[in-house]
Steps between C-alpha positions, in 0.01 A plus 500: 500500500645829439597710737292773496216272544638355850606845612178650428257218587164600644497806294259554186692714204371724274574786288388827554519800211450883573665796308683226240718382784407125598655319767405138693346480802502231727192511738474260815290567834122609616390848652586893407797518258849555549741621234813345532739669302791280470897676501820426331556253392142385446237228644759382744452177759509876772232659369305183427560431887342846573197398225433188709513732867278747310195181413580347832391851658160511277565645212504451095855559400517657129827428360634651197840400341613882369866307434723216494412129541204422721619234751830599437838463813514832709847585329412370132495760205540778767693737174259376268224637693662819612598582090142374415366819737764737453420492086123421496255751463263354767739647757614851558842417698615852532185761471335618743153330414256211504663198234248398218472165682343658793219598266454177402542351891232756596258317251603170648442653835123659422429071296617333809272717705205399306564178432594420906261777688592657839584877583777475219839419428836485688823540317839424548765588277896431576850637421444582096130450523495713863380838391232275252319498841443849549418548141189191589436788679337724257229167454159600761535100525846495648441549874847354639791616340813302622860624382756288584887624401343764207826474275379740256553740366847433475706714770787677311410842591382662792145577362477169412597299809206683637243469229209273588418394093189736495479844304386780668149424385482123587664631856197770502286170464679317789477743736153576411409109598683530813279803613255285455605156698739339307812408707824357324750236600924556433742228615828554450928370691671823614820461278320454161645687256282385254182636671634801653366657817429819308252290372291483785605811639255637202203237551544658893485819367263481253235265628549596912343230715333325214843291410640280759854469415721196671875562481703141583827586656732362282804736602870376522502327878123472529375265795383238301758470264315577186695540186535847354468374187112381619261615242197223479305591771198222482683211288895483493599659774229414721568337828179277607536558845235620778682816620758568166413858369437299153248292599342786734483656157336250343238484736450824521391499087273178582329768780518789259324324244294342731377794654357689186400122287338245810314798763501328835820319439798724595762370740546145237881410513622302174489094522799387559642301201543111528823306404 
């Protein structure tokens, strides 16, 4: 049996077309949906891991495969993937504004929320897909916006280590939601230099109390020894025990999501994965 197949068992796969981009999407779980937007370098036994937390916890767990090999190792194809972004249009890797994909994520967002009922949608978008979360955003169907590690835009100025991937409009738009209720979710390890603090310095900023931003110290000579180098806060470089900042962080989306998705259900912790 190929690979993918065993990887990816218990999920359904489609394809789903908006805009003339068309991606798969695997779809496993029952309840309100959950985007899943999968990082470098693609549908990776991590974020598969944090699929199967995501249905344990009561949701339906839309995954799309925006690049390499679905079912793919954590480290396979990682350059592959990264060129794939940096040259396709879908993404905007250096301007300061929502990719074409998120267009097309938003439309996944507002199916899965008719197709699966509840209040709406949660989202969670990581490293290059991070600031895709925010962008959900601008969808009345995404109600729990989740960025984990936002790794773009790319931070090789000033301006842009602190940009957020929204225009000023689509920011406008953001903030206007916020006023409103909705509350965002930013997870990010102190020393990452690929999602720099500036980063969330702005969401602070911009969105006040509305975004809940957890740092993970990750400096040189930190208590628990993390690596500076951490990046992957809910799939490689999580650390599945009670207590670890990682896995406090993981719970703390499950609760997020919760929260806003299952009324009534607030204070879940994740199951805790079997051998």
């Amino acid at each position: 049996m190929p690979e993918q197949n065993v990887t990816l068992v218990g999920f359904t796969e489609s394809t789903f077309s908006h805009g003339g981009i068309h991606h798969q999407v695997f779809r496993a779980g029952a309840g309100p949906a959950v985007v899943l937007i999968h990082e470098v370098p693609g549908i990776h036994p991590g974020v598969l891991d944090l699929a199967r937390r995501l249905i344990e916890s009561g949701f339906t767990v839309y995954l799309p495969s925006m690049f390499g090999r679905p079912g793919g190792k954590a480290g396979e194809g990682i350059v592959k993937s990264i060129a794939k972004v940096c040259i396709s249009r879908e993404f905007a890797v250096l301007a300061n504004r929502s990719s074409p994909a998120t267009g097309w994520l938003r439309a996944l967002a507002a199916t899965a929320h008719q197709e699966c009922g509840g209040p709406g949608v949660g989202a969670i978008g990581m490293c290059m897909t991070g600031s895709f979360a925010l962008a959900m955003a601008l969808e009345p169907a995404v109600l729990a916006p989740v960025m984990s590690q936002p790794a773009l835009p790319a931070g090789l100025t000033a301006r842009r280590r602190a940009a957020v991937g929204l225009d000023d409009a689509e920011l406008a738009r953001v903030k206007d939601r916020t006023s409103q209720g909705l509350r965002l979710l930013g997870l990010r390890f102190s020393n990452d230099r690929a999602c720099p603090a500036e980063r969330f310095e702005t969401m602070r900023r911009e969105f006040g109390g509305s975004f809940e931003g957890i740092e993970i110290d990750s400096s040189p000579g930190n208590p628990l020894g993390i690596a500076q180098s951490a990046h992957c806060v809910l799939t490689v470089d999580l650390v599945d025990t009670p207590g670890h900042p990682t896995r406090a962080a993981l719970d703390r989306t499950i609760e997020f999501i919760s929260e806003r998705l299952l009324p009534g259900r607030a204070g879940i912790t994740t199951p805790k994965e079997g051998p």
